[in-house]
C-alpha positions as CSV (number, residue, x, y, z in Angstrom):
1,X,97.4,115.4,72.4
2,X,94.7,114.8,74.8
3,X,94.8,115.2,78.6
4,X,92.5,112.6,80.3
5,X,90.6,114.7,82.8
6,X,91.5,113.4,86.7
7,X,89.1,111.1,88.0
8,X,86.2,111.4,90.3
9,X,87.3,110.6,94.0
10,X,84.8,107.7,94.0
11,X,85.8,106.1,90.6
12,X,89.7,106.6,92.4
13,X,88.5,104.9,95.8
14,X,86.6,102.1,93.6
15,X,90.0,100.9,91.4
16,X,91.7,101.0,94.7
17,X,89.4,99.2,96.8
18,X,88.8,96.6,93.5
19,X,92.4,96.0,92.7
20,X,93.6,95.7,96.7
21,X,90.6,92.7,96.6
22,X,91.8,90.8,94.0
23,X,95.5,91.0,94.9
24,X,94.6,89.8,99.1
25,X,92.4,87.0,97.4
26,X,95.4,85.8,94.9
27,X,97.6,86.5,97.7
28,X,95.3,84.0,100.5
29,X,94.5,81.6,98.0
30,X,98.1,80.9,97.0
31,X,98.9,80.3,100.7
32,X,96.3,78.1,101.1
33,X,97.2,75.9,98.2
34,X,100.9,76.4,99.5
35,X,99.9,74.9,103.0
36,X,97.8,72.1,101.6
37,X,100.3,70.8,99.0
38,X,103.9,71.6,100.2
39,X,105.9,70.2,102.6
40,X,107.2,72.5,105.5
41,X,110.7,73.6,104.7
42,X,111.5,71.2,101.9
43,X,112.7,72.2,98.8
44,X,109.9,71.6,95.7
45,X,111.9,73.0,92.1
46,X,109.5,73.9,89.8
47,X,112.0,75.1,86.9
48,X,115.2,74.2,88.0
49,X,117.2,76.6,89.9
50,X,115.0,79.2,88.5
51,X,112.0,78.6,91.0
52,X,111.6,76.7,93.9
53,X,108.9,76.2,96.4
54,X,110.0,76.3,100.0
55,X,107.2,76.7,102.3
56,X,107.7,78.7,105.6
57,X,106.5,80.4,108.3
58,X,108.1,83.9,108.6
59,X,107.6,85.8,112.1
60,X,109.8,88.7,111.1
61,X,110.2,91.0,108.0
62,X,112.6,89.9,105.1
63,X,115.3,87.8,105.9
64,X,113.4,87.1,109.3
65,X,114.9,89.8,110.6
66,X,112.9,91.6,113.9
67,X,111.4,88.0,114.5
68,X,111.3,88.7,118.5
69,X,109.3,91.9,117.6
70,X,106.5,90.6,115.1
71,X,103.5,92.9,116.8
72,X,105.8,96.2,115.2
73,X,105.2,94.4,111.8
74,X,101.6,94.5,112.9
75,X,101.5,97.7,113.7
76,X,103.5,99.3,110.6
77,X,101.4,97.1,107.7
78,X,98.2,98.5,109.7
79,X,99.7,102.0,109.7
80,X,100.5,101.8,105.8
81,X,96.6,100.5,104.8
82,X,95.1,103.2,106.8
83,X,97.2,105.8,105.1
84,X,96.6,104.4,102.0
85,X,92.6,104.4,102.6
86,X,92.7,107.6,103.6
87,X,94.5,108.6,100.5
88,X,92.1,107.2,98.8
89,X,89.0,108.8,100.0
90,X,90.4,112.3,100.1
91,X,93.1,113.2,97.9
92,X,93.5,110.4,94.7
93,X,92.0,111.5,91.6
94,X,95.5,110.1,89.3
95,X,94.8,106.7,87.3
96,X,98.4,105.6,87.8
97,X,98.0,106.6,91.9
98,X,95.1,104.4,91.9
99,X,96.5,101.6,90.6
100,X,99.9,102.0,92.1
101,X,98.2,102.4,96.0
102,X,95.6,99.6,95.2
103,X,97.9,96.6,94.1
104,X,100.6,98.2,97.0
105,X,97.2,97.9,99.5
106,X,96.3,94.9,98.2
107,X,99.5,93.3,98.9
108,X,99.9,95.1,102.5
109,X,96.6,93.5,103.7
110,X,97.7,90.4,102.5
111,X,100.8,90.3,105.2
112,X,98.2,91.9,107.3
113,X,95.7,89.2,107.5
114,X,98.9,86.9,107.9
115,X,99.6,88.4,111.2
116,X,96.2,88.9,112.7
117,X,94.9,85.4,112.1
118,X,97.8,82.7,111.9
119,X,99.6,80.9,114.8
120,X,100.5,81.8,117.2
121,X,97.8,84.7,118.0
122,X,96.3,87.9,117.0
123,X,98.8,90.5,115.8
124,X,101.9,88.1,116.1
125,X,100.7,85.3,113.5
126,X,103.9,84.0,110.9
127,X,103.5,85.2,107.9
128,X,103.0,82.4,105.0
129,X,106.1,83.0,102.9
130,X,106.5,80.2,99.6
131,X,108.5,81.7,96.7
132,X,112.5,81.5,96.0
133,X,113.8,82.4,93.4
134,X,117.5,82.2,94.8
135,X,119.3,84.0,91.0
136,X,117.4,86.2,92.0
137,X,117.4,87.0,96.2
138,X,118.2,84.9,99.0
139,X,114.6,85.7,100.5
140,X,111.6,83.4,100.6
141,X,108.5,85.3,100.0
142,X,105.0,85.3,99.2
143,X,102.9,87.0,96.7
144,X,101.9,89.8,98.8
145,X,105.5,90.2,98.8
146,X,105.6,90.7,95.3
147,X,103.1,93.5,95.0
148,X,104.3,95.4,97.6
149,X,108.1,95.5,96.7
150,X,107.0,96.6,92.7
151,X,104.4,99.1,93.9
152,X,106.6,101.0,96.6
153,X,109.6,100.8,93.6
154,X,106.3,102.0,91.3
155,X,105.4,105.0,94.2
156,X,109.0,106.4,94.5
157,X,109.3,106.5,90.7
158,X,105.7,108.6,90.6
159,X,107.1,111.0,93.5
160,X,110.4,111.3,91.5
161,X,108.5,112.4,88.3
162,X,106.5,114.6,90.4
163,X,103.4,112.6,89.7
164,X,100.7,114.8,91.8
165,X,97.8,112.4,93.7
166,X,95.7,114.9,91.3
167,X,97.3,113.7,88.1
168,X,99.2,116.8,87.6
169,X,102.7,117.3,87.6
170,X,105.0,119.6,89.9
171,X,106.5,122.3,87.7
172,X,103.6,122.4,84.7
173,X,102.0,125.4,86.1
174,X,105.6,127.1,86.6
175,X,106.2,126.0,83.0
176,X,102.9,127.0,81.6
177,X,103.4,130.7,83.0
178,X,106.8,131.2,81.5
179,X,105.3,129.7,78.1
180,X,102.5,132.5,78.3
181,X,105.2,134.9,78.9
182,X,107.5,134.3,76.1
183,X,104.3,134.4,74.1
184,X,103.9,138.2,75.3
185,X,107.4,138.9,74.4
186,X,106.9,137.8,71.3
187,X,103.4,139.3,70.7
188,X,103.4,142.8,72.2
189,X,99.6,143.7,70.8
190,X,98.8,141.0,72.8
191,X,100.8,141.7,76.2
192,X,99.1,144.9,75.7
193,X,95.9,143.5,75.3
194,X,96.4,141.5,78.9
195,X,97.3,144.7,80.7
196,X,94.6,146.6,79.6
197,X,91.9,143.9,80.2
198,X,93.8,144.0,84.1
């Protein structure tokens, strides 16, 4: 089997950057239609039960919770996209990082523009929230949402696996130095070999 050598910082920064783009536009454009053909806070079904359109205006996180402290929102989703631009330009070289960080970024600056350009003002704007799919949660939400919920579920399952920013994986160097060292147990003319080129 064939390991894909890790990619170049640039070509990492690039997917990032590119897929982060085209989820904020999918993500403003939606919100747009969303205010220019639904009525506020009525119920529009699209397939039954399964999903409805319910425009809102969100000033808090899920649930509207924190909706007296919206500029903390402000400050956290600003917080997340710089660490993830940083990440980007200095330690991401994994395919799967890249995508996972750009489609999370993506949906981050989505929110983000939410809350630094809409009513009422810079850094406490509502955030546009559409989507309910009530068999599945209660919450309204938006497709920024979306992205951001999969991709952090999509970044704990990497960290689990011990998915390294590099494309390696904790515990394969550990694993190929007891390999080598079974093979010298096995193979003393080699072992011996080793030690005497040490």
């Amino acid at each position: 089997m064939t390991v894909r050598p890790p990619l170049r910082q640039a070509a990492a920064g690039s997917i990032i950057a590119i897929l982060a783009a085209i989820v904020l536009a999918a993500d403003q454009f939606t919100k747009y239609l969303a205010l220019e053909n639904l009525p506020y806070q009525e119920s529009v079904h699209i397939i039954g039960d399964f999903l409805i359109f319910y425009l809102t205006k969100n000033p808090g996180a899920a649930f509207s919770l924190g909706e007296e402290v919206t500029w903390v929102f402000t400050i956290a989703l600003a917080g997340v996209a710089i660490t993830i631009v940083w990440l980007a330009a200095t330690r991401v070289k994994s395919r799967l990082w890249a995508v996972g960080l750009g489609l999370l970024l993506g949906g981050v600056l989505g929110n983000l523009t939410d809350r630094l350009v809409r009513e009422p003002g810079f850094g406490v704007g509502h955030v546009i929230d559409f989507i309910n799919t009530p068999w599945m949660m209660p919450a309204i939400y938006n497709v920024a949402d979306m992205f951001i919920v999969t991709m952090m579920i999509g970044v704990a399952i990497m960290v689990l696996v011990g998915l390294r920013f590099d494309g390696t994986r904790e515990g394969a160097v550990a694993k190929n130095e007891s390999a080598d060292e079974r093979e010298a147990d096995d193979n003393p003319d080699a072992a011996a070999s080793i030690s005497s080129v040490d």
